[in-house]
C-alpha positions in Angstrom: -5.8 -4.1 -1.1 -6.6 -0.7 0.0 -3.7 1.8 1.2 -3.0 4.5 3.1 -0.3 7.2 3.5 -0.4 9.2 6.2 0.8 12.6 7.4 1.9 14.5 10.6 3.3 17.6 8.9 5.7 20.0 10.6 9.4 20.0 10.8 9.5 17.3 12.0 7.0 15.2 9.8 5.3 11.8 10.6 4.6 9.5 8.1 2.6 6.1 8.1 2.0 4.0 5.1 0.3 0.4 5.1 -2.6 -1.3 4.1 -5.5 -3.4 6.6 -3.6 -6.8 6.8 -0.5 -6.1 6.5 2.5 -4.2 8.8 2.4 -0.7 8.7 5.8 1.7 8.4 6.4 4.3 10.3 9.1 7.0 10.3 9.8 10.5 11.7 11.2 12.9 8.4 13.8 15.8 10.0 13.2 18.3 7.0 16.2 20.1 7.4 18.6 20.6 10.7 18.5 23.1 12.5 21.4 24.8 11.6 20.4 25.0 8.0 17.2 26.4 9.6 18.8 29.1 11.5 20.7 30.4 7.9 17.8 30.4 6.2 16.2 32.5 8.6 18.8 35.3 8.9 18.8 34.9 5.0 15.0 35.5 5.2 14.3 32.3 2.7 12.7 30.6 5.5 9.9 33.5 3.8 10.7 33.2 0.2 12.4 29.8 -0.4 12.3 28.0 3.2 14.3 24.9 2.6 11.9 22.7 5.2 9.3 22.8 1.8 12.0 21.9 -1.1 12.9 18.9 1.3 9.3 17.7 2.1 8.4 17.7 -1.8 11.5 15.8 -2.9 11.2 13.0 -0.1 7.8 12.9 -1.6 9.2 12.4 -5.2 11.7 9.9 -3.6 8.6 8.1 -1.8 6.6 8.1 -5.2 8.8 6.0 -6.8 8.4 3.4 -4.2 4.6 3.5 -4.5 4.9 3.1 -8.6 3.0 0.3 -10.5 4.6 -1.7 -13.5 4.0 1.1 -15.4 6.4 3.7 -15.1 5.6 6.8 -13.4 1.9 5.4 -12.6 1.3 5.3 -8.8 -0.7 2.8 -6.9 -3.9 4.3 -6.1 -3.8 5.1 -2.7 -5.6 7.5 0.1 -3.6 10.2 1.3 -4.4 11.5 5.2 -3.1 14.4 7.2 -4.5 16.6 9.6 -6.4 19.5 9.0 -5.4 22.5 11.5 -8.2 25.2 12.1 -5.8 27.8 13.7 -2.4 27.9 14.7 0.0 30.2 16.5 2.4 32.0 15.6 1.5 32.8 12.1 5.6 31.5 11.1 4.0 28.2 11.7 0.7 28.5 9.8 2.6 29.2 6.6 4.9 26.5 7.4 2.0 23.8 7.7 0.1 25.7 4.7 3.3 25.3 2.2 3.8 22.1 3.4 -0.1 20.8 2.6 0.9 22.7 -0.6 3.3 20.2 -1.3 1.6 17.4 -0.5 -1.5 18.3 -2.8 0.7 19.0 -5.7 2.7 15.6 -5.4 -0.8 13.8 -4.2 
């Protein structure tokens, strides 16, 4: 059975994962609130270490262990999808989306 994972990225990220057949599961990923959002900005890590991306990649690592065979630390094959932005304004939120698709490639 073929199945797909699928991606809305921003701060608030969509996620969709099922296979033809069967129920799909849907759910809307918060990265961070807004107040930990707002430090991180007059910290200037939303630059260097913006806390959006660290929680994106480990509720990626959390999600992989769902998707794992029998075999430990094998995932089921699966096709990834998100949406592939040409141009976006303000630049804040091009880096955001680029860092983000960095995570995803890295953990896909």
């Amino acid at each position: 059975m073929h199945k797909i994972l699928s991606f809305d990225l921003g701060s608030k990220t969509g996620v969709a994962f099922g296979a033809e057949g069967v129920a799909w599961y849907y759910d809307l990923w918060t990265l961070v609130p807004e107040k930990y959002l707002r430090v991180a900005r007059e910290k200037n890590f939303d630059r260097t270490c913006d806390p959006r991306i660290i929680s994106f990649y480990a509720r990626l690592r959390d999600y992989g262990k769902i998707l794992e065979t029998n075999e430990p630390g094998v995932l089921q094959k699966i096709t990834i999808v998100f949406e592939d932005v040409r141009f976006v304004r303000p630049e804040a939120q091009a880096h955001l989306w680029g860092s983000l698709r960095g995570a995803l490639w890295l953990w896909g």
